[in-house]
Every structure is written in structure tokens, then in C-alpha cells.
N, C-alpha and C positions, 0 to 999 in steps of 0.2 A: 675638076682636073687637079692632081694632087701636083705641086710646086713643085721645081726640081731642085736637084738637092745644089745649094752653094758649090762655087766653086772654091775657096779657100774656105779652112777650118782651122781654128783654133787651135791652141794645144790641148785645152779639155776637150774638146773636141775629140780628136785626134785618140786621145788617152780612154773615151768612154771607147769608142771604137772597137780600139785595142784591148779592151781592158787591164787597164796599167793607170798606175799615178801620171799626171802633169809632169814630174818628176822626171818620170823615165822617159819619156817622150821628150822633152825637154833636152836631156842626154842625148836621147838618140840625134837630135837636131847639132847638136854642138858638135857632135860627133863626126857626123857627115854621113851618118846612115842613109838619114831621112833628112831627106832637102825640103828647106822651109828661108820663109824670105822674112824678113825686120820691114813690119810697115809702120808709118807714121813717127811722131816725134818721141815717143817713148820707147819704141824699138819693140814692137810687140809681135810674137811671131806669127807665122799664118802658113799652112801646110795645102797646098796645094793637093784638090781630089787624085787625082794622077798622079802624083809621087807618093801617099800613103798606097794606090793600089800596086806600083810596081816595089814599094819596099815589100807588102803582103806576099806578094808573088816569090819577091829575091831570097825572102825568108821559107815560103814552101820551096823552093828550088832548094836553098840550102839543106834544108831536115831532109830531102830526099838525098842529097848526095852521102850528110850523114848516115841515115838511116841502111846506103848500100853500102859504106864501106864499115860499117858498126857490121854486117850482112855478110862481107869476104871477111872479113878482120876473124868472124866467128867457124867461120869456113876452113882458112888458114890453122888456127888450134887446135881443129877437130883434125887433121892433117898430123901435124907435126905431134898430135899426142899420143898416134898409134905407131909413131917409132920407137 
């Protein structure tokens, strides 16, 4: 029976995931992107399964709204250029 997966991850973790440096992950957490909690006496972060998948998500939600106004925006020019 294969282990299920941890509920908190790391920030390599996190960053393998994503494919991204510790780095930017990191960022993201200070940020307020991506909620992550300071455990223990050193302050070491830990990213909960469920908030990497609702940032994945926030993030495909985003690229689509770009993606439709990138969509009218190109609509819009094809318009105003046959005046």
C-alpha cells in the first residue's frame, strides 16, 4: 500500500513541485502568495498540501483570465484598425 503523501512540505519540497528554486518559494511565502507556517525553534517553514494546491489552482485561474483579456485586448485592435 503506497504511504500517503505528508501533510506539510517543506520549501524544497514545495519548489521541486513547482519547479522553481527554494528561493522563490520562499518569496512567495513572505509574500503572502502561498500560506506556510514557521514551525519549531529555528522558524522553519512548512507549506501545507492544501495551500500549495489552491495557490496551483489561483495561479491556473489567473493565466486564464489573462489569457482572455490578452483574447479581447487582441479583438479590440483588429477593430479600431479598420477605421
Amino acid at each position: 500500500m503506497p504511504s500517503p503523501s505528508p501533510r506539510f512540505l517543506t520549501l524544497a519540497d514545495v519548489a521541486e513541485v513547482l519547479n522553481v528554486t527554494v528561493r522563490q518559494v520562499y518569496a512567495l511565502v513572505r509574500s503572502g502568495e502561498l500560506r506556510g507556517i514557521q514551525i519549531g525553534g529555528r522558524g522553519q517553514w512548512r507549506i501545507e498540501n492544501d495551500q500549495l494546491e489552491d495557490y496551483i489552482s489561483r495561479q491556473y485561474a489567473r493565466a486564464d483570465h489573462d489569457v482572455r483579456e490578452l483574447a479581447e485586448s487582441s479583438v479590440d485592435d483588429d477593430v479600431t484598425s479598420d477605421r
